[in-house]
Legacy VTK file of the C-alpha trace (Angstrom):
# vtk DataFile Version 3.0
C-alpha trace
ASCII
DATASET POLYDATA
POINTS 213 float
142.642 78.618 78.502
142.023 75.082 78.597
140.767 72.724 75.537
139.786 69.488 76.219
138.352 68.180 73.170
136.231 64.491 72.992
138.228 63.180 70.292
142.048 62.511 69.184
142.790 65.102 66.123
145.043 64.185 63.782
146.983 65.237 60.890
146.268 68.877 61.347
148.114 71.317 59.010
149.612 74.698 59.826
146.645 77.052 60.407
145.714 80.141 58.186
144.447 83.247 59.615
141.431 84.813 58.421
140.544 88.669 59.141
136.960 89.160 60.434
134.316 92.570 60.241
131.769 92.190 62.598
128.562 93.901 60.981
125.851 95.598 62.923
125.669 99.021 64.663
126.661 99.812 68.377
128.359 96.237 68.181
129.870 97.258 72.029
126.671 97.494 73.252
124.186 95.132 71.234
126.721 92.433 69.587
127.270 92.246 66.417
124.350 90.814 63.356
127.196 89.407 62.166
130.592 89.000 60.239
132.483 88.851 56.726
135.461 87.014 56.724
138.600 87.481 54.338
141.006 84.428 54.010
144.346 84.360 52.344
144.137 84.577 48.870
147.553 83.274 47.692
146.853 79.644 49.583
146.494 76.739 47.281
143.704 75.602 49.324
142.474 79.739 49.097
139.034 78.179 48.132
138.219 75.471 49.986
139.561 77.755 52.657
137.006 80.986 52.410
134.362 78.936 51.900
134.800 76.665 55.173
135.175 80.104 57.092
131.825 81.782 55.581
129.922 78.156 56.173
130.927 78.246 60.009
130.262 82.096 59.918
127.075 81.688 58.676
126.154 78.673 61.113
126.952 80.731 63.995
123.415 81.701 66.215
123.708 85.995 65.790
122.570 88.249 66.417
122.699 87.930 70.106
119.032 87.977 72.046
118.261 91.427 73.224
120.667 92.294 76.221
119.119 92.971 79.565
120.377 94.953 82.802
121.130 92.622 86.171
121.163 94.016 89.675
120.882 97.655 88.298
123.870 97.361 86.896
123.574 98.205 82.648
123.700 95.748 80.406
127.360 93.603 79.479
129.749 95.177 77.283
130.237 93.150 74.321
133.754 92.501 72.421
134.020 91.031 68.470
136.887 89.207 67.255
138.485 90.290 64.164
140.049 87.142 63.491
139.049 83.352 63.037
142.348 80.375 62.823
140.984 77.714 60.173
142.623 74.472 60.334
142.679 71.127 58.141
142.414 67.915 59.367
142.376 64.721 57.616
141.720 67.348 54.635
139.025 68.829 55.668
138.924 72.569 56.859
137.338 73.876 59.688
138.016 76.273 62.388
140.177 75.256 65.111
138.254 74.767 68.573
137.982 77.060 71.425
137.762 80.170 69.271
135.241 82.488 71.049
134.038 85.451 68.384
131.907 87.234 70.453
132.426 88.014 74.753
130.770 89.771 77.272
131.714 90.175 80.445
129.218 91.094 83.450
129.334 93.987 85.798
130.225 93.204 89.898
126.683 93.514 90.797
125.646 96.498 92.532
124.274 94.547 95.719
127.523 92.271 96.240
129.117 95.360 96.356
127.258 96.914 98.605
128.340 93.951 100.860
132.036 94.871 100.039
132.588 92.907 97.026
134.805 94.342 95.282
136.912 91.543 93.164
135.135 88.829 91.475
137.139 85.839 89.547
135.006 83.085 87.662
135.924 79.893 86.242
133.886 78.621 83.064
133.578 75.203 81.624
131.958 75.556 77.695
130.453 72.789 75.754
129.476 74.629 72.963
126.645 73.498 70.233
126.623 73.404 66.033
125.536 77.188 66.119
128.304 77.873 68.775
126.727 78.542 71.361
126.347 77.190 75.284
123.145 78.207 76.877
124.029 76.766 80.924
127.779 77.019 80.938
128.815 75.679 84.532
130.377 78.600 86.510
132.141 79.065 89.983
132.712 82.313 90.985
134.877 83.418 94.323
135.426 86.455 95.795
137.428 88.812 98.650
133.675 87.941 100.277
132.933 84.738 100.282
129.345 84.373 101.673
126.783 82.735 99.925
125.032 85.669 99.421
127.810 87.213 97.189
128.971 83.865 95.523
125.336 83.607 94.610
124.674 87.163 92.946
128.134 86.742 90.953
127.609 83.496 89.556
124.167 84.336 88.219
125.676 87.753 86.880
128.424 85.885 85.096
125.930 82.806 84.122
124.054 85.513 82.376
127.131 86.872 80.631
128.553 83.724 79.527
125.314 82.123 78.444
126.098 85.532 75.287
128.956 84.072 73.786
129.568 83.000 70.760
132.328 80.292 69.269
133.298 79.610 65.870
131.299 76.253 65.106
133.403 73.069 64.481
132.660 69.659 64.148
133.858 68.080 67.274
132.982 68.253 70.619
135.112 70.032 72.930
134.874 71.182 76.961
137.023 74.978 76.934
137.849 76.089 80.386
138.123 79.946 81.026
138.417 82.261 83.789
137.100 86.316 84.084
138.371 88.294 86.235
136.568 91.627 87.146
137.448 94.056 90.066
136.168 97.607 91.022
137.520 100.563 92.850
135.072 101.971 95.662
135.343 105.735 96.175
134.245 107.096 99.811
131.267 109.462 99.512
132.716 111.645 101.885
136.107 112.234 100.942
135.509 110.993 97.340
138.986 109.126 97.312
139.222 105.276 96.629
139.207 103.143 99.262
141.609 100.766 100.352
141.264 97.691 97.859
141.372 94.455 99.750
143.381 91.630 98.251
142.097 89.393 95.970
141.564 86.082 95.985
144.031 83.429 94.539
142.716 82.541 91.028
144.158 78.909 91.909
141.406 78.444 94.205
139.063 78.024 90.864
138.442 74.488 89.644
138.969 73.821 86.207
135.279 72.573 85.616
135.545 70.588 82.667
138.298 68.527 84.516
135.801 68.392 87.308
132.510 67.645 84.738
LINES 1 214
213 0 1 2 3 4 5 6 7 8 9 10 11 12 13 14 15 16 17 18 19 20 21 22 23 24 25 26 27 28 29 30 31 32 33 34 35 36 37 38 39 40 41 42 43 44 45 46 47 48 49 50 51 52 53 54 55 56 57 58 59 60 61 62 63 64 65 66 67 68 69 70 71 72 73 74 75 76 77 78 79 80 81 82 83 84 85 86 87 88 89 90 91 92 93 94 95 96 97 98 99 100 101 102 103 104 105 106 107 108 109 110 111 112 113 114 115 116 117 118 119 120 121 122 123 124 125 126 127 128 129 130 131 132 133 134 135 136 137 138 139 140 141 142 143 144 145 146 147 148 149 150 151 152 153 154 155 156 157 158 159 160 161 162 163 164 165 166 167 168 169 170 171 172 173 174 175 176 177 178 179 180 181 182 183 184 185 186 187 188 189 190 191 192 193 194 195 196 197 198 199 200 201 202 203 204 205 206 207 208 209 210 211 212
């Protein structure tokens, strides 16, 4: 993970470590509604502290929209943090930057592995909002089958998947490069053993698109 933020930060404290509970039912599979947070109690700053964290909370954009199936492939999986890192700076607190709360990841879509697909590695550039959230994150996606065809199915899967999650809101801007890796195992329909997995490609060949942007 990379964190380029638009601004110097300065005279930042030693973080504090809040426990999250994401609320909602079937969080896995619909996201969660949304979370309580519990700060450190025994902090001087225990106040100021909770109520930064429940403000940012709060300003977050859940619950997620409804979540579709791509490709025929089911709808992402979705993961919930259970912790948020708050941070003062110049006295103020806040979360610190780059802290996703809520990921999904995409399935390799069924038709891209029909081709042979069977690894897919994405880099992500996120710019995300006040209510945490970037709508058209930039995305480059490679593959063990690099055709345009392939490139073009994962990057929309993955544009889709990205476009669901969800950062802690701070008040900066900040560009957070990430990268997803997802492979599958094909079986043979004859045999029913897996096939020979061909190697995958060389996560270096990603750009890191907020250097790039």
């Amino acid at each position: 993970m990379i964190l380029i933020l638009a601004s110097a930060v300065a005279l930042i404290s030693e973080p504090m470590v809040c426990d999250l509970t994401a609320q909602g039912r079937n969080i896995d599979q619909r996201g969660p509604t949304g979370f309580t947070v519990a700060c450190p109690a025994d902090h001087p700053d225990a106040a100021a502290i909770q109520a930064a964290a429940e403000a940012s909370i709060a300003a977050m954009d859940l619950p997620l929209p409804r979540l579709r199936r791509q490709d025929g492939n089911p709808a992402p999986m979705v993961w919930a943090a259970d912790q948020l890192t708050m941070q003062v700076t110049d006295g103020v607190w806040q979360p610190a930057p780059g802290q996703s709360l809520v990921q999904t990841r995409p399935y390799l879509p069924s038709r891209a592995v029909a081709q042979g697909a069977v690894h897919m590695h994405c880099a992500l550039a996120f710019n995300p909002d006040a209510r945490g959230v970037d709508e058209q994150p930039e995305v480059s996606c490679i593959s063990n089958l690099s055709t345009q065809y392939v490139t073009r199915l994962q990057t929309a899967a993955m544009a889709y998947a990205a476009s669901l999650w969800r950062f802690a809101p701070v008040g900066m801007s900040y560009c957070l490069d990430e990268q997803v890796e997802v492979t599958v195992v094909r079986i043979h329909r004859d045999t029913g053993r897996h096939e020979p997995t061909p190697p995958a490609p060389d996560p270096a060949l990603l750009p890191n698109l907020c250097e790039a942007g």
